[in-house]
C-alpha positions in Angstrom: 0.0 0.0 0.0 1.0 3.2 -0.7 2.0 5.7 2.2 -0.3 8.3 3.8 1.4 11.5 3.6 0.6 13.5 7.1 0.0 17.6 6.4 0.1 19.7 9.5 -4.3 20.3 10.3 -5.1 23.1 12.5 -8.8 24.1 12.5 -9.1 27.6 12.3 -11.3 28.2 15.1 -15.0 26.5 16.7 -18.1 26.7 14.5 -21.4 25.2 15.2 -23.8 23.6 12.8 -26.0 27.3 13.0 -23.0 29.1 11.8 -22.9 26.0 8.5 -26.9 26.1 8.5 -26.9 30.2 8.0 -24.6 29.5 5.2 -26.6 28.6 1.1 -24.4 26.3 -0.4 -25.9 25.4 -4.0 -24.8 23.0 -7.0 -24.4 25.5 -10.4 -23.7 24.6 -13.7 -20.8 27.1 -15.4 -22.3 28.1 -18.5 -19.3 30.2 -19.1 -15.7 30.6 -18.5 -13.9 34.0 -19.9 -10.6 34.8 -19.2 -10.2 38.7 -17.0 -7.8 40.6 -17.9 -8.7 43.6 -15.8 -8.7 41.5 -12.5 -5.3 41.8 -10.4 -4.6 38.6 -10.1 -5.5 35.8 -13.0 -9.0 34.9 -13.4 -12.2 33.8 -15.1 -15.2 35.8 -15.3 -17.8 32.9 -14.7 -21.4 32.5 -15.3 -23.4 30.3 -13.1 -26.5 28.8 -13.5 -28.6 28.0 -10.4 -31.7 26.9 -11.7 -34.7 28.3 -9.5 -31.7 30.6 -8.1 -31.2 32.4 -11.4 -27.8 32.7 -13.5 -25.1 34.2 -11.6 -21.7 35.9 -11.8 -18.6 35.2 -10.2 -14.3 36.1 -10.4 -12.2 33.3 -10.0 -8.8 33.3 -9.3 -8.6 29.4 -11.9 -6.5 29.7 -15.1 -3.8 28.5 -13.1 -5.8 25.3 -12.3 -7.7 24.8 -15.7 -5.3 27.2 -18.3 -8.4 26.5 -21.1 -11.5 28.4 -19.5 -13.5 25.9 -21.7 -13.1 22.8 -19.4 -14.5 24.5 -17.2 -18.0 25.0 -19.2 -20.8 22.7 -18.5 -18.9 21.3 -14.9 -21.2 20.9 -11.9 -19.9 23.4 -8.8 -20.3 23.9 -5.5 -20.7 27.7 -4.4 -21.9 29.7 -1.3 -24.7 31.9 -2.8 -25.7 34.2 0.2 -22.4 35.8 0.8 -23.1 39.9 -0.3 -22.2 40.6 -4.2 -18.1 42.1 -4.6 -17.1 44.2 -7.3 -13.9 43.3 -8.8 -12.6 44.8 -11.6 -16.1 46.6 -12.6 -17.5 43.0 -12.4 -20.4 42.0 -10.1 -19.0 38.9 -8.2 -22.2 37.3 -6.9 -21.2 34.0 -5.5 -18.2 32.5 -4.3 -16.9 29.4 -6.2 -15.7 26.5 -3.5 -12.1 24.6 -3.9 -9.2 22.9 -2.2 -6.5 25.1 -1.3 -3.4 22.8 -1.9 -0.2 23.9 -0.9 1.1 24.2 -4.8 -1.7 27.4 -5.1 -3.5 25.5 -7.7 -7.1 25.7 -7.1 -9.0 22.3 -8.1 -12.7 23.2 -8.0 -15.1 21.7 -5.9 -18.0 19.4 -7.8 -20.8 17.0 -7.6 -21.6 13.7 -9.5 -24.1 13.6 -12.4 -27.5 13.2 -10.8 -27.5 16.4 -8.7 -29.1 19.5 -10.6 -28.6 23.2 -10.6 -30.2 24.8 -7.5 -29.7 22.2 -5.1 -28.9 22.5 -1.7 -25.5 21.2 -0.3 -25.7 19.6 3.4 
């Protein structure tokens, strides 16, 4: 078998399942990926689609993850939804895209099997 690598794991502090409840975590479907060249950092404008929850924007810091914005289109993502809008660059950052945070900066994207749909609720 192969070995289990050990990273250092500090929680960052105590939440309780009201703090996770008062959070709206939906599954979206990217309908589309476009690279930002007015953002500071690199990223992708992305739109969202939530189904009941409407079609939403959001910047994410990604082509260093996925260089070709067009993989991205069509994948099934987990985002918090409820989070207030940000402007960045001019753009109206509605919803915050969920990923790992490895230690390499890359950014892999959080998703869902087939079988879940736009809209639903994560819990």
């Amino acid at each position: 078998m192969g070995e289990t690598i050990q990273r250092d794991f500090r929680p960052s502090g105590s939440a309780t399942i009201e703090d996770f409840e008062r959070l709206d975590i939906r599954v979206g479907r990217i309908l589309s990926a476009e690279t930002f060249p007015e953002a500071r950092r690199p990223a992708y404008r992305l739109r969202i689609d939530f189904g009941p929850g409407g079609i939403r924007g959001s910047s994410a810091q990604l082509p260093g993850t996925y260089p070709d914005p067009a993989v991205l289109v069509g994948r099934l993502v987990v985002a918090v939804v409820n989070f207030p809008p940000r402007r960045v660059a001019g753009f109206r950052s509605e919803v915050l895209v969920l990923g790992a945070l490895p230690d390499d900066g890359r950014i892999p994207l959080l998703s869902v099997d087939e079988g879940a749909s736009p809209g639903d609720p994560i819990g």
